[in-house]
N, C-alpha and C positions, 0 to 999 in steps of 0.2 A: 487265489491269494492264500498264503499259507497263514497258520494259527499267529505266527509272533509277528508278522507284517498287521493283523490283524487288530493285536493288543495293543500294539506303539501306535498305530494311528489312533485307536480308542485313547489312548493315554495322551495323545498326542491334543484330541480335542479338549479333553478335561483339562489339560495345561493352561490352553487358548481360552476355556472357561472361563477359569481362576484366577487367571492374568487380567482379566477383562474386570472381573469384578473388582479384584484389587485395587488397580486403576482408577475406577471408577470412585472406589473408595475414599481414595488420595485424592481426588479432582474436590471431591466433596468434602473433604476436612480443609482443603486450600481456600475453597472457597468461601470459607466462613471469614478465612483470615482478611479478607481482601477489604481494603478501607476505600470507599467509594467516593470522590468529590463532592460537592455541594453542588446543589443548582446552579446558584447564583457564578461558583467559581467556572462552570462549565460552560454556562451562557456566555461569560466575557472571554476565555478563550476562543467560544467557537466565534463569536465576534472581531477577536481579535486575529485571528488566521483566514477571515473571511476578509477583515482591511489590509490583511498581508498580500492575498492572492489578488487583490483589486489593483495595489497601487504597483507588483510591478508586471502585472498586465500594462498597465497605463505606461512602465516605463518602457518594454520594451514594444508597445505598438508606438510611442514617440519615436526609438532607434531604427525603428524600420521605417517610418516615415521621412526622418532625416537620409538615412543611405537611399532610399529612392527618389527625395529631390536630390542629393549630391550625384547621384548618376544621373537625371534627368540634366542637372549643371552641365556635368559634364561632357554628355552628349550632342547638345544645344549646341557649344565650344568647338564640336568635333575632335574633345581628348580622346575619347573612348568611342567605338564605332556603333553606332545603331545593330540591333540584332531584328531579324525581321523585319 
């Protein structure tokens, strides 16, 4: 490996260093700024996206319930053929 392949990669990590710290730096001054919710306001969201994900569960195991009595209807009728 010759001498200047040598120094750019040596320079190359010191970059990678000081890039790194920097970064680091900036995470850490952003992070002060950051206004955090309240309990209270986090508890009723997480509540409230917990009755979101309940009720259209509920709706669509009803939709699925309804299209396999309307095909069971249908079958019974001999609209639609039996599979199996």
């Amino acid at each position: 490996m010759s001498e200047s392949r040598k120094k750019a990669q040596v320079e190359k990590q010191g970059n990678l260093v000081s890039g790194l710290k920097s970064y680091f730096k900036g995470v850490k001054s952003e992070w002060g700024k950051i206004t955090w919710p309240e309990k209270k306001q986090v508890y009723f969201e997480t509540l409230l996206v917990i009755a979101v994900v309940i009720f259209f569960t509920v709706v669509v195991y009803c939709i699925d319930k309804f299209y396999l009595f309307l095909i069971l209807v249908l079958q019974h009728y001999n609209v639609i053929p039996k599979v199996g």
